[in-house]
C-alpha positions as CSV (number, residue, x, y, z in Angstrom):
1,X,142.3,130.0,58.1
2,X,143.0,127.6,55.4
3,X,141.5,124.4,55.8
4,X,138.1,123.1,56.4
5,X,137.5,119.5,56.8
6,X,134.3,117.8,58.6
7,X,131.5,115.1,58.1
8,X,128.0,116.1,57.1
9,X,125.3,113.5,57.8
10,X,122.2,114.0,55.4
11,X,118.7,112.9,56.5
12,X,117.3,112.7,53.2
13,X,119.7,110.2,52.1
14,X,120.8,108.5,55.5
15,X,124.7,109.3,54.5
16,X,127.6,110.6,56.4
17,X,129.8,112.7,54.2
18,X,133.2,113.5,54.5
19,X,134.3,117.2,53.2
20,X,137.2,118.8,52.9
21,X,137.9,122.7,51.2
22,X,141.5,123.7,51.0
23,X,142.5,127.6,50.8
24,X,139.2,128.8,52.4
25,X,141.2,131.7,54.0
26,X,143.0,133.1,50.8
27,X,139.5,132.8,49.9
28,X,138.3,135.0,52.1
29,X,141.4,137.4,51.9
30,X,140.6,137.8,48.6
31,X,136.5,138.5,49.1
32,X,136.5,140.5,51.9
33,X,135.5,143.3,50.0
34,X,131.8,141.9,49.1
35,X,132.0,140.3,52.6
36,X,128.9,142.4,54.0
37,X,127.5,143.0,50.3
38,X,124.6,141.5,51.0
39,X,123.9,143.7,54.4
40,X,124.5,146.7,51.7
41,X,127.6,147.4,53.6
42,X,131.2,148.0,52.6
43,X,134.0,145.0,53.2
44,X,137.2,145.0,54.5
45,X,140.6,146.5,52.4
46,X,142.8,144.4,52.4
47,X,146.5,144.5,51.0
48,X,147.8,141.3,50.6
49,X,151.5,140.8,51.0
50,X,152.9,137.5,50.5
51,X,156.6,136.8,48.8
52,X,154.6,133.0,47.8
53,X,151.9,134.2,45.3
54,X,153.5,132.7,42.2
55,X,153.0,129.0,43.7
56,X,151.1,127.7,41.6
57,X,148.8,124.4,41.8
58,X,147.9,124.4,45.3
59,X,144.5,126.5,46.3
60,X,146.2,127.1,49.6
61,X,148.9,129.2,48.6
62,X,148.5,130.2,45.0
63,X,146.8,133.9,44.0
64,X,145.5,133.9,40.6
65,X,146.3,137.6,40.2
66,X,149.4,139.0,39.5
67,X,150.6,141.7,41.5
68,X,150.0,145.3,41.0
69,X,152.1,147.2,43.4
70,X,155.8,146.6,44.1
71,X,157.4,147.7,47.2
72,X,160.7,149.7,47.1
73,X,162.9,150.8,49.8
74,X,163.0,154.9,50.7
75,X,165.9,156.5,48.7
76,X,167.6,157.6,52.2
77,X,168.2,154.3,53.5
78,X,171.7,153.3,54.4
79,X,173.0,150.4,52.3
80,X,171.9,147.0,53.0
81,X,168.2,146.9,50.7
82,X,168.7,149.8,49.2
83,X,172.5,147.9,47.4
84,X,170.6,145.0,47.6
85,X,170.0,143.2,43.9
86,X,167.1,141.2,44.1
87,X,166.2,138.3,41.1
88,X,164.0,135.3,40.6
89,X,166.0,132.5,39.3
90,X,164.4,129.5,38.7
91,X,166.5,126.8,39.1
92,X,166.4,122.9,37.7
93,X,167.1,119.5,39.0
94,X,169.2,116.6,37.2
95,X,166.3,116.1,35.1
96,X,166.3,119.6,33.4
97,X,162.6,120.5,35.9
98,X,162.2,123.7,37.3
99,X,162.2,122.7,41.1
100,X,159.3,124.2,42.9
101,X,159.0,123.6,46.7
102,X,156.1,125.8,47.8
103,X,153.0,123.4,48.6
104,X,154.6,120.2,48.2
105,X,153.8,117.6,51.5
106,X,156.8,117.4,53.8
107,X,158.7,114.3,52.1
108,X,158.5,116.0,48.5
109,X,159.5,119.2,50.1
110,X,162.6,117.8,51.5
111,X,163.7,116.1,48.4
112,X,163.1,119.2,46.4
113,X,165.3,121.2,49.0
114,X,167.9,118.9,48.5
115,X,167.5,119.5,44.7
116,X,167.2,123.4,45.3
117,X,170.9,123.2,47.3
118,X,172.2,121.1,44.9
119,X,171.3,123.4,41.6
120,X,172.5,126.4,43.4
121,X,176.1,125.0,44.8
122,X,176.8,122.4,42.3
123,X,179.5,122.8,39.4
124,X,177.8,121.7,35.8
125,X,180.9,121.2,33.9
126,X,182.7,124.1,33.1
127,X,179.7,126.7,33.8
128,X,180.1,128.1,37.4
129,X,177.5,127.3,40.5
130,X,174.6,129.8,40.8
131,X,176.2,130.5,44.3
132,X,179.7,131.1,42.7
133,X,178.5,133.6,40.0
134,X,177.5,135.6,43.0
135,X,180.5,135.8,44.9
136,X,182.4,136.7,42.1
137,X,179.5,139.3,41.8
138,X,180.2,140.6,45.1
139,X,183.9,140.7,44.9
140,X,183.6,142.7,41.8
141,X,181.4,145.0,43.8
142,X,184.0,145.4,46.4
143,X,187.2,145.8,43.7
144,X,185.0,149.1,42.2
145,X,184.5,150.5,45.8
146,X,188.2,149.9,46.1
């Protein structure tokens, strides 16, 4: 699923068309629900589950609706998840632009990766890295457990 790309060659006009759809099967993930509609029949559930649906601007990956359900871990679990501390934090590049990296072509995506390690490990001035707040986090963590 995802792309579609072909030639159609119309009679009436005598031309050879080039066509191309992009996110066909998110498309379809999204409609299988009225996929037998017209047969009177019911579709298929689906659940998505995708960590990527907030990248936006490309049909392939991008789901215009929010999310409605968030998955937690059971209450017995043993550490790891359950002391996990999850965030989104977006992070900019040297000029002051949220990096995104989801959807871009391979070349932009590599850049942007580069940007992405940069924001999180880099020193700006006297404010600690993203990645040092973290370890200091952690080694707070571990001074309370004693």
């Amino acid at each position: 699923m995802g792309n579609i790309l072909g030639f159609k060659y119309s009679k009436k006009s005598g031309k050879l068309e080039y066509f191309r759809y992009l996110g066909i099967g998110r498309y379809l993930l999204l409609n299988f629900l009225q996929l037998f509609a017209a047969d009177g029949r019911d579709g298929l559930h689906t659940v998505l589950i995708f960590g990527t649906s907030y990248g936006t601007g490309n049909p392939a990956y991008h789901i215009s609706t929010k999310p409605t359900v968030l998955l937690k871990p059971e209450k017995t679990m043993d550490g790891g998840i359950q002391d996990s501390d999850f965030r989104f934090t977006p992070q900019m590049n040297s000029q002051h632009n949220y990096i995104t990296v989801l959807g871009l072509p391979y070349d932009k995506r590599k850049i942007a990766n580069d940007e992405m390690i940069a924001a999180i490990c880099n020193n700006s001035g006297r404010v600690p890295s993203f990645l040092d707040g973290i370890f200091k986090k952690i080694q707070e963590k571990e001074k309370e457990k004693g």
